[in-house]
C-alpha positions as CSV (number, residue, x, y, z in Angstrom):
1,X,13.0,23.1,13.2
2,X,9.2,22.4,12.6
3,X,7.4,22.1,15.7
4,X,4.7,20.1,13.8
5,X,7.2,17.6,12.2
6,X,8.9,17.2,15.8
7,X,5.6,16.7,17.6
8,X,5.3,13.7,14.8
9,X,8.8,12.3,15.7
10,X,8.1,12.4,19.4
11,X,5.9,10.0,19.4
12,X,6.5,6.0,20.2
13,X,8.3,4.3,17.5
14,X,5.7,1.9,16.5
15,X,3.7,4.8,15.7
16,X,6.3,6.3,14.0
17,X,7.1,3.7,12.1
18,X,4.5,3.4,9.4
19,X,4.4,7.3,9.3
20,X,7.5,7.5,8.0
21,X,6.8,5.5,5.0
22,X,6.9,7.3,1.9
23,X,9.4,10.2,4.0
24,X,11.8,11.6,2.0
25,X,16.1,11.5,3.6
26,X,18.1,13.6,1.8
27,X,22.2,13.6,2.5
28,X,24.3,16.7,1.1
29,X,28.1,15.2,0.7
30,X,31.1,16.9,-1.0
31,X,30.4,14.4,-3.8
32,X,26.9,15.5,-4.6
33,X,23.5,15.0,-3.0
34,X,21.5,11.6,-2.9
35,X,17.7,11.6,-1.5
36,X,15.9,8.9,-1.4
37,X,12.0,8.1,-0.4
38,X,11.5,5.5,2.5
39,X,9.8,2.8,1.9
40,X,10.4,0.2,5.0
41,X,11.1,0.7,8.9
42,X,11.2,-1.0,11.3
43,X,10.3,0.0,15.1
44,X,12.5,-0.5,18.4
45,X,11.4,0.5,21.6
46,X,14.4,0.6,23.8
47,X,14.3,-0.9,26.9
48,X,10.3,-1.9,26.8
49,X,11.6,-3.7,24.1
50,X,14.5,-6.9,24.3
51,X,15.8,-6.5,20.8
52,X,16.2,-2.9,20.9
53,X,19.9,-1.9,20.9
54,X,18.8,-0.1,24.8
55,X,17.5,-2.8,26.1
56,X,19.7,-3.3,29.2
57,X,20.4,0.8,29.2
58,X,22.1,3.8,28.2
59,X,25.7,2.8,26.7
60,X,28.2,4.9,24.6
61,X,27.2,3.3,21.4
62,X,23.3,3.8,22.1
63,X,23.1,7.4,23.9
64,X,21.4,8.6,21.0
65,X,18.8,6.6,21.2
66,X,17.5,8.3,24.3
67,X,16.5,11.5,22.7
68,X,15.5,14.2,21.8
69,X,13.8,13.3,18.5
70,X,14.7,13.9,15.4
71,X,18.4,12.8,15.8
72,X,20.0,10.2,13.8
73,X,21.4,7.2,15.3
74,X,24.0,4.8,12.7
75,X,25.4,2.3,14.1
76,X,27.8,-0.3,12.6
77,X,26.3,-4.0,12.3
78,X,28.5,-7.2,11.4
79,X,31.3,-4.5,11.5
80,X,30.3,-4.2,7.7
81,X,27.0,-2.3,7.4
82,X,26.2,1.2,8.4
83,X,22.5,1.6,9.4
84,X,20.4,4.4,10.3
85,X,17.4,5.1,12.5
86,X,15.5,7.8,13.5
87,X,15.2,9.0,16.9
88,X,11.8,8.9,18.2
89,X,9.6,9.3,21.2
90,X,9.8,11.6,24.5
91,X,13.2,12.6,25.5
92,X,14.9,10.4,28.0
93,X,13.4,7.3,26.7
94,X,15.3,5.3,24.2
95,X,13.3,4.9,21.6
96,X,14.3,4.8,17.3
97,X,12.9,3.9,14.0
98,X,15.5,1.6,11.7
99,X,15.6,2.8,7.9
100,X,15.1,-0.7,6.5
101,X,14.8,0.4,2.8
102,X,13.9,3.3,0.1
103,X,13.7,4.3,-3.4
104,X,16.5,6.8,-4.6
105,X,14.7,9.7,-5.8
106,X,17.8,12.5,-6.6
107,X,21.5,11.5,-7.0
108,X,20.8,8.1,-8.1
109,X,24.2,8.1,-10.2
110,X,25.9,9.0,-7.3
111,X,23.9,6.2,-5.2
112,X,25.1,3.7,-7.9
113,X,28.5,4.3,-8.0
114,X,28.8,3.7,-4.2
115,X,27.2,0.7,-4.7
116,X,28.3,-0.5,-7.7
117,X,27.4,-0.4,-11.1
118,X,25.8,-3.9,-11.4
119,X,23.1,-3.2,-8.8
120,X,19.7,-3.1,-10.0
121,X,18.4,0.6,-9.3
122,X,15.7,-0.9,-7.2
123,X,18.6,-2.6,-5.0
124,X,20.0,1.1,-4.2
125,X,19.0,1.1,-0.8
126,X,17.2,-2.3,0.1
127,X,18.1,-3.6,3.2
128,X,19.8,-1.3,5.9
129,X,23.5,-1.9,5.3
130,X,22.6,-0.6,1.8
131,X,20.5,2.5,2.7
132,X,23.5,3.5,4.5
133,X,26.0,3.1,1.7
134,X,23.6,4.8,-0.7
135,X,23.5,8.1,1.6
136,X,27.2,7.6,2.4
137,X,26.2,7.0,6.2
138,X,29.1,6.5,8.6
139,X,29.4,6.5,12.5
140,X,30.4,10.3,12.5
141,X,26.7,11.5,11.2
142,X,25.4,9.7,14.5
143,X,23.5,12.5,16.8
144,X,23.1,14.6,13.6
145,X,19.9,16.6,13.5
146,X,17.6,15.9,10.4
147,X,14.7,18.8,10.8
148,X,17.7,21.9,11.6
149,X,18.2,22.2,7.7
150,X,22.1,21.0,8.0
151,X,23.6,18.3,5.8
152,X,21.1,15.7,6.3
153,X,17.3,16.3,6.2
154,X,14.0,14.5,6.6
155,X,11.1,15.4,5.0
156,X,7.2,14.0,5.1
157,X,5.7,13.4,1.6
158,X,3.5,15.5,-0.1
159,X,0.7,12.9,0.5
160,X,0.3,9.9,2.6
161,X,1.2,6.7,0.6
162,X,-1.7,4.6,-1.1
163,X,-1.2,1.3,1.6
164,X,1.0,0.1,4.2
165,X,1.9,-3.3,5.5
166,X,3.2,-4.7,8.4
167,X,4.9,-7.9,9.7
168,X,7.5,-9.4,12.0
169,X,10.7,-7.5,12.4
170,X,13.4,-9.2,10.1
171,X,16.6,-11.1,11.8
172,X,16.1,-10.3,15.3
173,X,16.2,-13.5,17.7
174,X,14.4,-11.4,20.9
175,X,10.5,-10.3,20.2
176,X,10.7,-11.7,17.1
177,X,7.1,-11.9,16.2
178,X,6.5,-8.8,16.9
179,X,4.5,-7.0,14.0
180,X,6.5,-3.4,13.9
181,X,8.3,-3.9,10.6
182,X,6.0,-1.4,8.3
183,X,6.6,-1.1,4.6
184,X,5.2,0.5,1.5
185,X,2.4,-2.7,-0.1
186,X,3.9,-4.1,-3.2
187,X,6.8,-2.1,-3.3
188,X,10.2,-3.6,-5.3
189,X,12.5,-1.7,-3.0
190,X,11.2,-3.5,-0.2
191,X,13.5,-6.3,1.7
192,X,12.9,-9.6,2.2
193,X,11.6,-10.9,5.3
194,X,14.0,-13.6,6.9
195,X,13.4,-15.0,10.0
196,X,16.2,-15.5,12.3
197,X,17.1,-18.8,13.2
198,X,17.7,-18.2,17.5
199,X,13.9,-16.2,16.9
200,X,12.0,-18.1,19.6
201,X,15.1,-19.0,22.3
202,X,14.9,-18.3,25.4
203,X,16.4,-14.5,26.4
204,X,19.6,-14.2,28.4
């Protein structure tokens, strides 16, 4: 495991947020290999942050979140979607990173067929649920370690990318206006903002 590239993942996730744009994750499967480059995250900062999945604690589901870095957390959303984050920050502290969206870069007849051969090839893996189904995330790969060299594996870019934007974090109703969604300017793979409609309600 690089030292260097886990000294980069220790770090908060808003800060490791817009780093990871233009990241490469790469998922080996039975069925052949897909990698794609990242080009939207979105930041959570567990319980300094109320829409963070550790907001109220350690759970089960969210155990993780709390470290060390470099881990994968997928959860299930909607009890539809598969989505994947990136453990970040100092151990003990929940803290991840939500893959938003990326370009398939390898594998993308593989990334079609899982989702469908009528998707547009810039729709591979835009939005979450569909980053997961691209990599053919589940559950299981939760805690898996993504700098080891084993079946899933993150990699920084060559170079930096040209420009990144950032904005409000898309359907959360708690901190909603806060500006940690980061994602590659001008890029077609991107999602589409939507704001949720609780954003702004008081917080239980």
């Amino acid at each position: 495991m690089s030292s260097d590239l886990l000294a980069i993942l220790a770090q908060p996730a808003p800060l490791v947020a817009p780093a990871l744009i233009g990241w490469t994750l790469t998922h080996h499967t039975p069925d052949g290999v897909v990698t794609l480059e990242l080009t939207e995250t979105e930041a959570y900062a567990g319980e300094a942050d109320p829409a963070s999945h550790a907001w109220r604690g350690r759970t089960a589901r969210n155990a993780v979140m709390f470290g060390p870095a470099g881990r994968l957390y997928v959860y299930l959303s909607h009890g539809l979607h598969f989505c994947a984050n990136v453990v970040t920050g100092p151990e003990g502290e929940a803290s991840a990173v939500l893959l938003r969206a990326g370009r398939v870069t390898d594998g993308v007849d593989l990334a079609q067929r899982r989702r469908g051969e009528r998707v547009a090839l810039r729709s591979l893996a835009r939005g979450p649920g569909n980053l997961g189904q691209a990599l053919a995330l589940r559950t299981q790969h939760s805690g898996a370690h993504l700098l080891d060299g084993g079946s899933l594996v993150l990699s920084p870019p060559a170079r930096s990318p040209a420009a990144v934007s950032s904005g409000p974090r898309v359907g959360v109703s708690r901190a909603h206006d806060w500006p940690w969604r980061y994602w590659l300017t001008g890029d077609p793979t991107v999602s589409a903002y939507r704001r949720s409609r609780l954003a702004g309600q008081p917080v239980a």
